[in-house]
C-alpha positions as CSV (number, residue, x, y, z in Angstrom):
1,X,0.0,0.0,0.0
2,X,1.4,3.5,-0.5
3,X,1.8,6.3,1.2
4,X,-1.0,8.6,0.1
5,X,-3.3,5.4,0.3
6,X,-2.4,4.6,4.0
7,X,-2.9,8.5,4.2
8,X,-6.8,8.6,2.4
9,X,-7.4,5.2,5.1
10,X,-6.8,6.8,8.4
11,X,-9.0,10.3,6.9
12,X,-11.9,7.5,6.5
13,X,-11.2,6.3,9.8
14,X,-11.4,9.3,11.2
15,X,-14.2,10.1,9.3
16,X,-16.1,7.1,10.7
17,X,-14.7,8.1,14.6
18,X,-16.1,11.3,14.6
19,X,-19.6,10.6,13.1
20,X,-19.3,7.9,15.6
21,X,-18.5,10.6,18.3
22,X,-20.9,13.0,16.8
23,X,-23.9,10.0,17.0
24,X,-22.6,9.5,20.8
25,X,-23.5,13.1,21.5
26,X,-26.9,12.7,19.9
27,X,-27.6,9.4,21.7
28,X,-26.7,11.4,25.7
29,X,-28.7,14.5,24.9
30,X,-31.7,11.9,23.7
31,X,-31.6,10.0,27.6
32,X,-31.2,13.2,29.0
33,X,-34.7,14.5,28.4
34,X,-36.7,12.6,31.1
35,X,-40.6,12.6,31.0
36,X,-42.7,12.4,34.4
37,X,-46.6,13.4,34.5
38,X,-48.7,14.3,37.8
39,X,-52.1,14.4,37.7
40,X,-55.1,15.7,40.1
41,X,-59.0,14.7,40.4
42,X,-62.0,16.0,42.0
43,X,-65.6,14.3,42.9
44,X,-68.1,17.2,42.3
45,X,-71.4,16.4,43.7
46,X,-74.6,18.2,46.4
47,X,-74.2,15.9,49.0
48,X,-72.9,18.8,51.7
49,X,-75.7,21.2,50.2
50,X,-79.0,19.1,51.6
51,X,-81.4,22.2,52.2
52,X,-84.7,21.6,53.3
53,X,-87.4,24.1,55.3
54,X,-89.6,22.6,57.7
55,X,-92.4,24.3,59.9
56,X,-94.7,23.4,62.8
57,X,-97.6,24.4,64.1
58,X,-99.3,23.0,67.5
59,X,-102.1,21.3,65.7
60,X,-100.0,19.6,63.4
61,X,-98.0,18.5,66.8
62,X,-94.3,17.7,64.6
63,X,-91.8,19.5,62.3
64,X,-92.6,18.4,58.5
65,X,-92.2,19.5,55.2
66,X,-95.8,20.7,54.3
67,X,-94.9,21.4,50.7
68,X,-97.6,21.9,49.0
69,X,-101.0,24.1,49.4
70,X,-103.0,21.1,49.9
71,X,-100.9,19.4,52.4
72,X,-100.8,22.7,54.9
73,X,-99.7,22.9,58.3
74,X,-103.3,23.5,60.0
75,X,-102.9,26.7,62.2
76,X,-105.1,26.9,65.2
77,X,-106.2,29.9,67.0
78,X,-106.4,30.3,70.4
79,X,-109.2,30.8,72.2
80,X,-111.3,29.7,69.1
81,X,-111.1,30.6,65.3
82,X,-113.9,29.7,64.3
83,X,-115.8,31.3,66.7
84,X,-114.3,34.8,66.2
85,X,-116.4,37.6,68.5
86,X,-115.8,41.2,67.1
87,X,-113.0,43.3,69.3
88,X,-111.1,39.6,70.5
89,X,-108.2,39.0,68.9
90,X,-107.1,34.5,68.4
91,X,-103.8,33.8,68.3
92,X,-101.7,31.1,66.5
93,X,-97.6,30.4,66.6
94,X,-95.9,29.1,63.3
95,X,-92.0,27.5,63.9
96,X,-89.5,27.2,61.3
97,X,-86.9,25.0,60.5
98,X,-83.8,24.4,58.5
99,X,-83.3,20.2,58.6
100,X,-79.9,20.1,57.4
101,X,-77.6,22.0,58.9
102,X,-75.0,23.0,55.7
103,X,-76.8,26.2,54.8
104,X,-78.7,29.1,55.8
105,X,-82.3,30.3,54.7
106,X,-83.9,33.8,53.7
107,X,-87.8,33.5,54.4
108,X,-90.7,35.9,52.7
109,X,-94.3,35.2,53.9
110,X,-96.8,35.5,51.7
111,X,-100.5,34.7,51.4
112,X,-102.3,32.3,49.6
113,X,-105.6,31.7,48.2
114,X,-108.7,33.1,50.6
115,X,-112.2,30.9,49.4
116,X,-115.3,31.0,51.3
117,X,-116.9,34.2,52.6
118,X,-115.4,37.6,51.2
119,X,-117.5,39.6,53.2
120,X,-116.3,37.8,56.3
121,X,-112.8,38.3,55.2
122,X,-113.3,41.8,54.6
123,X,-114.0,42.1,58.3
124,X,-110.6,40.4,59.9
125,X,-107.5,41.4,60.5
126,X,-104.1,39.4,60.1
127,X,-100.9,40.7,61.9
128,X,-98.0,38.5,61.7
129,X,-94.7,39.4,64.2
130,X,-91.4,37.4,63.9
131,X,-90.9,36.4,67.5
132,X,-88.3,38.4,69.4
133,X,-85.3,36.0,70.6
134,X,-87.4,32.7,69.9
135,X,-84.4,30.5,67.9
136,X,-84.7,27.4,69.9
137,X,-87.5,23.7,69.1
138,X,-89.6,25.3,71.8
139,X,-92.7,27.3,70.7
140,X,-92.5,31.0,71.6
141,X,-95.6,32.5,73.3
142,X,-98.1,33.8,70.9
143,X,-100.5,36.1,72.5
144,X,-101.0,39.6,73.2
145,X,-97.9,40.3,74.9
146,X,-95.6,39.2,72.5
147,X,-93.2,41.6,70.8
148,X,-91.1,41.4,67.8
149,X,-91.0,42.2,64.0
150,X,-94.3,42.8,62.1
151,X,-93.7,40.8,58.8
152,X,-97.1,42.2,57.6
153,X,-100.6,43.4,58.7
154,X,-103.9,44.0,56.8
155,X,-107.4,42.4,56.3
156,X,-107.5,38.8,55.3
157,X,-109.3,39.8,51.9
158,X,-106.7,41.7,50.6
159,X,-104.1,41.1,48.0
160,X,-100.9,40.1,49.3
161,X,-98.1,38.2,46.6
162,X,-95.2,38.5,48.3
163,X,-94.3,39.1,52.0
164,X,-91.4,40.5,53.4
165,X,-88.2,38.2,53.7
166,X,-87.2,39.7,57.0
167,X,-86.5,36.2,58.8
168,X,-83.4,34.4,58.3
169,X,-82.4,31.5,59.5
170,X,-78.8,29.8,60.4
171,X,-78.0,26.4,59.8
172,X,-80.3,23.7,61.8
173,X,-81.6,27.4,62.9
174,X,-85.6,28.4,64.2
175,X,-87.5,30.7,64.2
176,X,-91.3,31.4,65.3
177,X,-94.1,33.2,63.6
178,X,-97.1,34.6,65.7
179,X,-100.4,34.9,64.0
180,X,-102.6,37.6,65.0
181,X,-106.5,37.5,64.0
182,X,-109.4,40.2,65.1
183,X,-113.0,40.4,63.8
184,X,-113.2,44.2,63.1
185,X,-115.3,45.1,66.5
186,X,-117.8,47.6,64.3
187,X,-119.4,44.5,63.0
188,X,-121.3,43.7,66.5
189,X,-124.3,44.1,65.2
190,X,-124.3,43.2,61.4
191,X,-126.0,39.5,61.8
192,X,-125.1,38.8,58.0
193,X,-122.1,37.7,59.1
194,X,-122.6,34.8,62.0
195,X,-122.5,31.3,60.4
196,X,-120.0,32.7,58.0
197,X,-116.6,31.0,57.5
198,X,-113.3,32.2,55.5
199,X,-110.2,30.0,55.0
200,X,-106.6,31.4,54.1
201,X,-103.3,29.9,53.2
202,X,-100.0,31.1,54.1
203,X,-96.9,30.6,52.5
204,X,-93.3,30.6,54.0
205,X,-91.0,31.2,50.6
206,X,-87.4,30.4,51.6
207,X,-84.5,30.4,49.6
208,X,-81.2,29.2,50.9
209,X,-77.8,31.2,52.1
């Protein structure tokens, strides 16, 4: 072999060493570049937002639901309702109830349907007072000496769609709702009006907080 071939041998050599060399460099920076991935979940669901409004009255005797219109919480007057004399007010105490105890409640009162005599209705007046310091399962004394918030007062004919929402309840919170009911005492002697009845719903609209 000659020179100048031994020469052109090792420049292939070489040649082949540093594309080996050059492929060695490629091949570290390829392993260098690690890959790693951390991932997070959540569960999304309403099982920490039960909610539900209950109320009581002393002639239903328990806390319930009484959802609907036709499943109302009877409210009984004290002395006697439905025998009204004119000038002597009846009285009736309404609790309320959140169940769950995750959230609060806002509460508007407002009236339902009035059926049955309009001319009786014409003649009584409704005042209802958010108890004063009544937050406990215990029904707060309804009668004339009881003081508090009037929600709303006027004669049981009259339009009423939407109440005030001045009680709020906490959590598993109470509250208690006196009724106030007086035949207008300038009706003594208008004998049109015994035998007469009048029935009114009430409704408690709560949203929660």
């Amino acid at each position: 072999m000659t020179t100048a071939d031994q020469t052109q041998k090792r420049r292939k050599v070489r040649a082949i060493l540093a594309s080996g060399l050059v492929l060695g460099v490629g091949a570290a920076v390829t392993l260098a570049a690690w890959n790693d991935s951390v991932w997070g979940s959540s569960i999304f669901g309403t099982g920490d937002s039960q909610w539900n409004l209950q109320g009581y009255t002393e002639a239903a005797g328990d806390w319930d639901d009484f959802a609907i219109e036709g499943e109302a919480a009877a409210m009984t007057f004290v002395p006697d309702n439905e025998a009204l004399v004119p000038g002597v007010p009846v009285y009736s105490v309404f609790g309320l109830h959140e169940e769950f105890g995750n959230l609060g409640a806002t509460i508007g009162l407002s009236k339902g349907n009035v059926t049955g005599s309009t001319a009786l209705a014409g003649q009584i007046t409704v005042t209802a007072t958010l108890v004063d310091g009544a937050t406990t399962a215990s029904p707060a004394t309804c009668d004339g000496t009881t003081t508090g918030t009037q929600l709303f007062s006027g004669l049981l004919s009259s339009a009423l769609a939407s109440g005030t929402s001045a009680i709020t309840l906490a959590p598993e919170g109470y509250a208690w709702v006196c009724f106030k009911a007086e035949l207008s005492s300038g009706i003594a002697g208008d004998l049109t009006l015994q035998n007469q009845t009048a029935t009114a719903t009430w409704v408690f609209n709560g949203q929660s907080v």
